[in-house]
N, C-alpha and C positions, 0 to 999 in steps of 0.2 A: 597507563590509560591514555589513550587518544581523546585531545580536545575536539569541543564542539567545531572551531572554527578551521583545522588542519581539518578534520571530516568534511566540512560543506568545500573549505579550499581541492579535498581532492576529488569532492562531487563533482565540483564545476570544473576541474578539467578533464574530468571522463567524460562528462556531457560537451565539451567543448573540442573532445577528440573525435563524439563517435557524429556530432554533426559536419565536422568537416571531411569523412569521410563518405557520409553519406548524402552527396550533394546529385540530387533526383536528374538535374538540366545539364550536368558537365561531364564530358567526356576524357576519356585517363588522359588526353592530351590539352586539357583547358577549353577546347572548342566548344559549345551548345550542340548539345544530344539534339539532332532534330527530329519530332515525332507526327504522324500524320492519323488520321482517321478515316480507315479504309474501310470499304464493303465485304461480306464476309463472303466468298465465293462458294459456298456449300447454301446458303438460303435462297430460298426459292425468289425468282424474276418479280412475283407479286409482290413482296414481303417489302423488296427492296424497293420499287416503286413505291409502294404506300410510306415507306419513310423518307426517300427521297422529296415526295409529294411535301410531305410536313416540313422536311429541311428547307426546302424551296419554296417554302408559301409561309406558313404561319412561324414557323422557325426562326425565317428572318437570313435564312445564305444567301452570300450572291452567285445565283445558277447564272449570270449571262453568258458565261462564256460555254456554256454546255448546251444553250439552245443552238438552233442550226446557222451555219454561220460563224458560230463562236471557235475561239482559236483552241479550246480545248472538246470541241464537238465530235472527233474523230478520237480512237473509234466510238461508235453510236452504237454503247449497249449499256442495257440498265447497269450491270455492275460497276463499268467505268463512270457513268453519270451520276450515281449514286456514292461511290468513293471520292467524287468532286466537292457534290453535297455534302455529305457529312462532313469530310475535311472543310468547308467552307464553314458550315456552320460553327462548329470545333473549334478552329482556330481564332472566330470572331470573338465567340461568347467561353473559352474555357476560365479566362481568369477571373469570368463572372459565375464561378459555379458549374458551368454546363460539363455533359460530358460526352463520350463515345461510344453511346450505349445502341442508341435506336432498335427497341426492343430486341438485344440481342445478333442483329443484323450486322455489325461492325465494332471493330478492335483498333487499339492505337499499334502502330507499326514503327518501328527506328528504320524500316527499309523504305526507301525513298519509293513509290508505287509506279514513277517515271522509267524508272530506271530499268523495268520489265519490258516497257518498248521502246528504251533508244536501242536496239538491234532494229526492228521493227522500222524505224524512223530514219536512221541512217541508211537502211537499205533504199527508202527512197529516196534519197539526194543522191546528186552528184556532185563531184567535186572536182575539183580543178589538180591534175597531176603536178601543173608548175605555173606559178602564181601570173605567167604571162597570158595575155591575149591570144586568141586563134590556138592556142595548145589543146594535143585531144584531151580528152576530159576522163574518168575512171568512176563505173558506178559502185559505189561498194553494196 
């Protein structure tokens, strides 16, 4: 017959196996899973305004950099400005509870939302062929 105490002993390293397996924030290589709170591209222009609207005002995000001017202003369309939002708000207040919800309007994403316009982005630079002065230059 198995003791009470070998039972809880192999309780606690099941429980003690299957939490280090399932660690929500780290990635199979140690690094932090990064997650974002994007807009959801199928809801309508209104939808996402009206919750960007709340994100940006009573919510409590910081929109500055989405108004005109700001370095994430470009490009200027409700879904991009509104994936700013949410993710602003998101990442302020989640370890207070908040979440990704905004009536259904947007989802947490492990894909960086950036990284769909650095093609986009790079095409407008230029860059330097060879790191001297007066050298021609190469738009990619």
């Amino acid at each position: 017959m198995v003791s009470l105490s070998s039972t809880f002993s192999l309780l606690l390293f099941l429980l003690t196996v299957l939490l280090s397996l399932n660690l929500p924030f780290s990635g199979a290589d140690g690094e932090d899973v990064k997650e974002w709170c994007i807009a959801d591209s199928q809801f309508p222009n209104e939808q996402l305004q009206a919750a960007m609207d709340w994100a940006c005002g009573p919510g409590g995000a910081d929109c500055t950099k989405i108004q005109p001017g700001g370095e994430c202003y470009k490009p200027n369309t409700v879904l991009d400005h509104a994936s700013f939002a949410f993710n602003s708000y998101w990442q302020k207040f989640k370890n207070q509870g908040a979440s990704c919800y905004f009536n259904a309007a947007a989802f947490i994403s492990e894909e960086d939302p950036m990284m769909d316009r650095k093609p986009q982005l790079l095409a407008k630079e230029s860059f330097p062929l060879f790191p001297f002065p007066g050298n021609f230059r190469i738009a990619l």
